[in-house]
N, C-alpha and C positions, 0 to 999 in steps of 0.2 A: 504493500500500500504506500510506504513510501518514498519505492521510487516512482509510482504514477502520480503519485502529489509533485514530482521534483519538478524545475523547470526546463530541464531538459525532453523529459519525456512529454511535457503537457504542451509546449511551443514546438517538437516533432509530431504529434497524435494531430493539434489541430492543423498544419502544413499537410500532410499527408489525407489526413482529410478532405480539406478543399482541392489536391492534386486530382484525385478521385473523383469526387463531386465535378469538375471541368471535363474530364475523360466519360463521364457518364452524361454529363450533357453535351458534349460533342456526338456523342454516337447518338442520345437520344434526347432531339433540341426539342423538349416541350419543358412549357412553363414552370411546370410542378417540379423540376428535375434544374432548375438554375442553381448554379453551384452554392450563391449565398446562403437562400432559402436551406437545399441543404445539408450545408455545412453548419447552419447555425441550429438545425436539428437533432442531427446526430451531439453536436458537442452537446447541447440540452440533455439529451437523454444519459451520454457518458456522464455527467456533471449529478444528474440523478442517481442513477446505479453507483455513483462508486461514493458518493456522498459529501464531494468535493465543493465548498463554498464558491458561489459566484466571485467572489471577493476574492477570495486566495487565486482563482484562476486569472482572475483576471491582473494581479499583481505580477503573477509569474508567467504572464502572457504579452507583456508591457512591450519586450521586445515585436512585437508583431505590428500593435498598432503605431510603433512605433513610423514605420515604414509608409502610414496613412500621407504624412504630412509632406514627404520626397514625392510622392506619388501624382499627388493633387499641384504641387509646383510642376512637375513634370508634363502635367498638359499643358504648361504655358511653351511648349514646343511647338506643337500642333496650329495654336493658337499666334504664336507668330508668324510662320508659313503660310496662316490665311489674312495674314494683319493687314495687310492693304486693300482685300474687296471688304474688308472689315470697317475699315474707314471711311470705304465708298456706302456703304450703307446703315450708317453710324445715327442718320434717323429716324429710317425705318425698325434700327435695334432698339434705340431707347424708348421709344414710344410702345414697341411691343414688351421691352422690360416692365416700364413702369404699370403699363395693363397687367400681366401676368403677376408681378405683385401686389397691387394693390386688391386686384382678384383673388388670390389665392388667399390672401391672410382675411380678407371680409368672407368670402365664400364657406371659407371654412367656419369660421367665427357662429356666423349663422344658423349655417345647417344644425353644429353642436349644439347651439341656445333652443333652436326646432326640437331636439330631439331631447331636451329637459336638462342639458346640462349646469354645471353649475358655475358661477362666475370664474371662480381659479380655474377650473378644467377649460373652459372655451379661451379663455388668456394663454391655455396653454399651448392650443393645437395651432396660434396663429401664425409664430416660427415652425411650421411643419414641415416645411421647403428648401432649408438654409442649413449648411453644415451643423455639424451639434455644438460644437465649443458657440459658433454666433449663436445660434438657437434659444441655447441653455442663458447666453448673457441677455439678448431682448425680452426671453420670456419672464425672468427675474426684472428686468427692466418695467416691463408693464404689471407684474403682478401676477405672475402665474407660478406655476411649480417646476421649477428647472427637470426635478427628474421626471415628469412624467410626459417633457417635453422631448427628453432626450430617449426616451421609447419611442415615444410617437413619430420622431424624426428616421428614425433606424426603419422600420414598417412603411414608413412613406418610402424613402430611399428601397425597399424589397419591392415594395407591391411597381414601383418606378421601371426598375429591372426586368421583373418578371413581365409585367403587361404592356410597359412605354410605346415601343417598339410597335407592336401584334395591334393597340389602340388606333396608333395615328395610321396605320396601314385602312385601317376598319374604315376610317372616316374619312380617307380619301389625301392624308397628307403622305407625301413621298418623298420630296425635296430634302436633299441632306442636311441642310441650316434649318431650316425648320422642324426637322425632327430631333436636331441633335441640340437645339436653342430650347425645346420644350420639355425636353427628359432632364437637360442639365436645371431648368431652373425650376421645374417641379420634382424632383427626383435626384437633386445634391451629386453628390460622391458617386454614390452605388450606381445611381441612374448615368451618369458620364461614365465610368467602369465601364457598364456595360454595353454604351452606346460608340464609343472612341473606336474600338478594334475596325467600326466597319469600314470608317474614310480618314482621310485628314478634317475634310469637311463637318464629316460627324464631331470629331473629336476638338476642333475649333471652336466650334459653337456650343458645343455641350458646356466646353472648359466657361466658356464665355458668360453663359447663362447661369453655370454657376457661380463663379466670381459677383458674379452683376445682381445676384437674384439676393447674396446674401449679404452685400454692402446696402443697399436698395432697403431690402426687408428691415435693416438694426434700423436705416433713418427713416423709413416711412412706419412700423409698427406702432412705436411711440408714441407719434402726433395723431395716427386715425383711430389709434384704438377708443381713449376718451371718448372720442364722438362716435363710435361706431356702437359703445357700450350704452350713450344717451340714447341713440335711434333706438337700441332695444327695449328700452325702457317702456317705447310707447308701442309696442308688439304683442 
């Protein structure tokens, strides 16, 4: 027992894992089978059975996310190589930014207060769209609950990956900025992860949409919530 608590074994178990989880959605690319999804399964159930605190694992797992943050700087490669049709269409981006934001965190807002929830919770789901470290700091910012912000975040970013993609096909969006500007700024990290492999295009835009969606969301969640929370009032 403990050498599978060591960090050696628990940062080899979850690699090996997710090598796996990728090898079994390349042979078999449906939804249910995307590697995040899971990867983040199986460690759950190992984490069960062997009786291992979420806590400890994730202390001696530091090295992994470590690698989060190289990763996400790393689409700023992609993201240069398209930097000049980028410029040529720098109005048609921010106007579609600032929609997509300001949409997402009211939309959300919303539906949650529709469906009975309670003040903290709907404050929390309105960074839903934006890396966790920004997430976690505007939802504390406006009054909500960091950690159940930084769930909500992780499941947005899964459901992003699994469906993004398979969605905007449904609905008739094909164009690679478009698709890869809409996974990145509803669907963070996970949702560019999964969107970048396919172009530089994809990967340009996704980078873009995430950078843009989560400087956007700290300055705008702030100022609208107040008044978005008065609107409900009279609902």
């Amino acid at each position: 027992m403990e050498f599978i608590n060591s960090i050696s074994f628990l940062v080899a178990f979850t690699m090996v894992v997710f090598i796996l989880a990728k090898i079994l959605y390349q042979k078999y690319p449906v939804f249910i089978f995307n590697p995040v999804f899971v990867s983040m399964g199986v460690c759950i159930g190992f984490l069960l059975m062997t009786g291992i605190s979420y806590a400890d694992y994730n202390t001696k797992t530091k090295f992994i996310s470590f690698w989060l943050n190289p990763s996400v700087v790393a689409l700023g490669v992609p993201f240069y190589l398209q930097l000049e049709r980028i410029k040529r269409d720098w109005k048609r981006i921010m106007s579609a930014m600032l929609l997509g934001s300001i949409s997402g965190i009211v939309s959300v807002v919303i539906i949650a207060f529709m469906f009975g929830a309670s003040n903290e919770v709907y404050l929390s789901l309105a960074a839903k769209s934006v890396t966790t470290p920004i997430a976690m700091g505007v939802t504390e910012a406006i009054g909500g609950i960091p950690a159940l912000t930084a769930g909500i975040v992780v499941s947005v970013g899964i459901l992003g990956a699994i469906i993004g993609e398979g969605f905007m096909k449904l609905i008739g969006v094909t164009n690679a900025k478009s698709q890869g500007m809409a996974i990145g700024t509803a669907s963070h990290a996970l949702g560019t992860a999964k969107i970048a492999p396919k172009s530089e295009e994809h990967g340009a835009y996704a980078a873009l949409g995430l950078a843009m969606n989560g400087v956007l969301t700290a300055i705008i969640a702030p100022i609208i919530m107040p008044w978005v929370e008065v609107v409900l009032t009279y609902l």
